[in-house]
N, C-alpha and C positions, 0 to 999 in steps of 0.2 A: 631240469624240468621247468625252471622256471626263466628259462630266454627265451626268445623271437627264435622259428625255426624260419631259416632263410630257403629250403628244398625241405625236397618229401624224406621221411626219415625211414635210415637203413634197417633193414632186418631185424640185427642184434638192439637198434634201439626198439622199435616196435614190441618186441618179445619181452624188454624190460619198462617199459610204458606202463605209470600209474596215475588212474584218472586222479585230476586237483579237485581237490576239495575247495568248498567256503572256507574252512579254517586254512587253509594253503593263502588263500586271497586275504581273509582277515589278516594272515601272517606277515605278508607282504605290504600291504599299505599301511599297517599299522594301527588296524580297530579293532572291532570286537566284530564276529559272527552276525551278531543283531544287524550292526551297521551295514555291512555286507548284505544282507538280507531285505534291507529297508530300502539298496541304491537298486537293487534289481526289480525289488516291489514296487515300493512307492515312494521311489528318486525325490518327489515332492518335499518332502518332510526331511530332506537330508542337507546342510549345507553347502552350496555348490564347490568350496575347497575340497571339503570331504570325498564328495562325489565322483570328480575327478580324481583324486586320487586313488581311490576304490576300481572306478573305468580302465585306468590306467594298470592297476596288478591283475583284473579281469583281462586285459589284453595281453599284458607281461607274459601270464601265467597261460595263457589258454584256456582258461576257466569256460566251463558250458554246460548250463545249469541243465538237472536233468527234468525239463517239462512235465513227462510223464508222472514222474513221484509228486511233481510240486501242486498241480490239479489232484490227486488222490488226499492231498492233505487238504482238498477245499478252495486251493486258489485259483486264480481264473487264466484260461488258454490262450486270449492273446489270437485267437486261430476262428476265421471266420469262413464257413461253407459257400462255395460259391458253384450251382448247377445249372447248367444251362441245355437246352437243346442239341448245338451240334456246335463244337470250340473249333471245326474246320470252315465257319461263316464268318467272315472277319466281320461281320452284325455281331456277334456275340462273344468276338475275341475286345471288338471296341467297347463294348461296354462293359467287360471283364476292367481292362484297364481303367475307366472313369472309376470302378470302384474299387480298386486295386490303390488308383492315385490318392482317393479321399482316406481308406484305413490305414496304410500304410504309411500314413506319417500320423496317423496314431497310436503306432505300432504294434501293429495286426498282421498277422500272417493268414494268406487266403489259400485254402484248399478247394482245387479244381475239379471239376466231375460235369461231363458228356456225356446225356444219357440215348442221342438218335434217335429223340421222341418215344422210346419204351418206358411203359411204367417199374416194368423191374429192374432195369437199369437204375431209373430213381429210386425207387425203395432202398437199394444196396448202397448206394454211395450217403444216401441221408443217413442211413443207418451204421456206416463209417464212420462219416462226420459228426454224430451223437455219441459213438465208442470212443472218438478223440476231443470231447469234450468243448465243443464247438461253444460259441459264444453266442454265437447268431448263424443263421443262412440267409443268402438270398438265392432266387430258386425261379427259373422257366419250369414252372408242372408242363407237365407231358400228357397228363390228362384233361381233359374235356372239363371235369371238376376237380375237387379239389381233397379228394377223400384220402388220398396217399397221404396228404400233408398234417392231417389229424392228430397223428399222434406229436408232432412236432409242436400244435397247440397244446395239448393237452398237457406235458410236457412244460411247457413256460418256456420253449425255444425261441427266443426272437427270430419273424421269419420276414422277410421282405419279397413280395413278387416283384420279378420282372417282366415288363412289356407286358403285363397280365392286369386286370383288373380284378378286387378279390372282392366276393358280396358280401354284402349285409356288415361291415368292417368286420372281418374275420381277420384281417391283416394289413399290410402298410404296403400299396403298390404305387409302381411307376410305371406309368402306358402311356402309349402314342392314341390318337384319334385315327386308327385302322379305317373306319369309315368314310372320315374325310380323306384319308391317302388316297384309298380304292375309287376315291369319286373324283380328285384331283388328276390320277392319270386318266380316267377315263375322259372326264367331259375337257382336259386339252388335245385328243384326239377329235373328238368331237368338233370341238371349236375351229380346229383345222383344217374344217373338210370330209372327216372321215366320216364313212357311215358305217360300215360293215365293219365290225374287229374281230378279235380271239381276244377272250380272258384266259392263259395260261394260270391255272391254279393249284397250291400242294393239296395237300392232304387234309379234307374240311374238317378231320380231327383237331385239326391245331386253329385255335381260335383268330389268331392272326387271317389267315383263309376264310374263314367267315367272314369276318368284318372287311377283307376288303371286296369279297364276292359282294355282300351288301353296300359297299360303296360304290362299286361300278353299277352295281343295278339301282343304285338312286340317280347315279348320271343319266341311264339311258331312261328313267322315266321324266326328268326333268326336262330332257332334253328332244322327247318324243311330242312334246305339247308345238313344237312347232315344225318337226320336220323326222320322217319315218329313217329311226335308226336302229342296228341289232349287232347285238353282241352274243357270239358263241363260247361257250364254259369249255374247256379241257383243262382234268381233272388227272395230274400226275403222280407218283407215288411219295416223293421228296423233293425240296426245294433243291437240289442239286443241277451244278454244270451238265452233269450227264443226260437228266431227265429234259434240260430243255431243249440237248441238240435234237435227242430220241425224239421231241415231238413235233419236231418240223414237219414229217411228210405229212402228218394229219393236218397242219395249219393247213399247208397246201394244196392238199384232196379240198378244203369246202370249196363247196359251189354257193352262188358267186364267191371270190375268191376275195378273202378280206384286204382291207389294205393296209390293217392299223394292230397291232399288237400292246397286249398288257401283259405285262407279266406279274406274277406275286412278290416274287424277290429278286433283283442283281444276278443271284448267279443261273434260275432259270433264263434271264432275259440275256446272259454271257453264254447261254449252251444257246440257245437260240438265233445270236446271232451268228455263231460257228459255223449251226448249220444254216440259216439260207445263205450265208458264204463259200461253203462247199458245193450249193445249187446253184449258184451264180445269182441269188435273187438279191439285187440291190436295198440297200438301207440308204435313206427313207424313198430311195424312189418308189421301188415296187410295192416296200412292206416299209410303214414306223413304226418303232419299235421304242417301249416305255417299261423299263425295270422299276421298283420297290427297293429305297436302304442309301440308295444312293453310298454306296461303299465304293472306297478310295480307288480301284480300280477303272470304276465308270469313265471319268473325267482324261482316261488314259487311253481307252478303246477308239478306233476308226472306224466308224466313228464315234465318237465322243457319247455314251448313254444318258436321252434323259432320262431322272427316275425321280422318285417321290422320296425328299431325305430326312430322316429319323434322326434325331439326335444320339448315337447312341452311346458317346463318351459322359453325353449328361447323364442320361438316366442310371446307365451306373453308379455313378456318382451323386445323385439324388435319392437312391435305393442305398448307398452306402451312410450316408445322413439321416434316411429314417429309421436306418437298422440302431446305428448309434446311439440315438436319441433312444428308444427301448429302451436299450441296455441298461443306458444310465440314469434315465429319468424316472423316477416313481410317477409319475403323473402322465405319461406316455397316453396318447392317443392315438389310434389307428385314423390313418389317411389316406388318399391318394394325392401323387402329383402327378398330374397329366401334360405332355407336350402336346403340339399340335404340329404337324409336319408340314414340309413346305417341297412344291413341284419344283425340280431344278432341269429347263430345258436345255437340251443340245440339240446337236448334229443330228442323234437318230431319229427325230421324230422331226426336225424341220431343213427341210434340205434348200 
């Protein structure tokens, strides 16, 4: 029971397999129960000879505490909620990992949940992650407000927004300046000649979509003081590759026919340029074309997308610091930290 298994074990061993105990491990390195119990709790308080040697018959032995029992007796999960909008936008798989990289060498294990902007989606997975005794969340709501997440105050859940701003300090979030994005792609098409565009836009349910629908309409009022310019709103169901090829023929029905494209996010602005590729309509001759997220793909494409880029390995990881800080600080204050995003041009928008 107590060697290194070098392969998976046979049948007859499986059927005679009996879980190790602490006392197995205390046995083995030569302490007491307590002391075993102190390397796994609170390593701190233990002498580093000790330690190691405790580490060492916990690996010998296979030892693997059983979580579940150890939070019912009051101690803590070590296991932090992490909910997001949609984990297939690599927007929100990068900022998984920034926060992934800051806990996990705190030794925290993150629990994943994809809710595809429904709120009952969110309700179930928070409500998981409060059954498995979560330490904290951080959390893209899904709704407009923020009434889902109530009980999670109520509650004493340390909760961190993402890319969301929370009012009145209800919470500790990290956001980008969505307004300034939406006004940075807009007025560098502007600045480049264009008058006429499409604002390709998701779902004005999601606050992101607002803020940047208000930042392209601050460009084109800024921008109207000296020379008559118009931008057109389409209004698609989800930020998805599919939804932006889908809305090409409408770009291409307006009359006069734009020259200059925005999009909300990367991967509408990747269905979009699929499709005026499949219609033969040249980027940036015909049409420039300007994504949101600026995700690692862009920089790959033919051409090369500009887009408006979001940090989004920091904020992870500045959402993963203010959660921390909660946890541990009595004195804890709710805050924001705010990025400020930055226009990264290419090829599509300047030929």
């Amino acid at each position: 029971m107590n060697s290194k298994r070098t392969g998976p074990p046979s049948t007859a061993e499986i059927e005679e397999w009996v879980p190790v105990t602490i006392r197995d491990v205390a046995k083995v390195a030569g302490v007491s129960t307590g002391t075993v119990s102190n390397v796994l709790n609170r390593p701190a308080i233990v002498a580093e000879t000790t330690r190691q040697r405790v580490l060492a018959a916990v690996e010998s032995t296979g030892f693997i505490r059983n979580t579940q029992a150890y939070q019912l007796r009051g101690g803590r999960s070590h296991t932090v909620g992490v909910v997001v909008l949609d984990v297939s936008n690599p927007f929100f798989t990068e900022m998984f990992r920034g926060a992934e990289s800051c806990l996990q060498s705190e030794g925290y294990v993150l629990m994943l949940g994809s809710t595809d902007g429904l709120t009952e989606r969110e309700a179930n997975f928070v409500r998981a992650m409060e059954e498995h005794r979560v330490e904290g969340v951080l959390i893209t709501p899904a709704a407009a407000d923020l009434v889902g997440l109530a009980g999670l105050k109520t509650r004493g859940v340390p909760t961190v927004l993402l890319d969301r701003k929370a009012p009145a300090d209800e919470f500790c979030s990290v956001t980008v300046d969505d307004v300034r994005g939406g006004e940075l792609a807009a007025r560098h098409l502007f600045e480049t000649g264009h008058t006429e565009l499409v604002f390709v836009n998701g779902p004005t349910t999601v606050r992101q979509c607002r803020d940047r629908r208000q930042g392209v309409r601050k460009a084109v009022r800024s921008t109207s003081k000296a020379r008559k310019v118009e931008v057109t709103e389409i209004s698609v169901g989800a930020l998805t590759v599919r939804h932006g090829e889908e809305v090409v023929d409408r770009i291409l029905a307006i009359s006069p026919r734009p020259t200059g494209v925005v999009c909300a996010n990367d991967l509408l602005a990747l269905g979009v340029l699929r499709g005026l590729a499949t219609r033969g309509v040249k980027v940036p001759e015909d049409l420039a074309v300007v994504g949101y997220d600026d995700l690692i793909f862009g920089s790959m494409l033919s051409p090369a997308l500009t887009s408006v880029r979001q940090p989004a390995f920091e904020l992870g990881s500045a959402a993963a610091e203010l959660l921390l800080d909660e946890v541990r600080n009595p004195d804890h204050r709710h805050r924001e930290v705010r990025f400020e995003p930055e226009l990264v041009v290419r090829a599509s928008s300047s030929g």
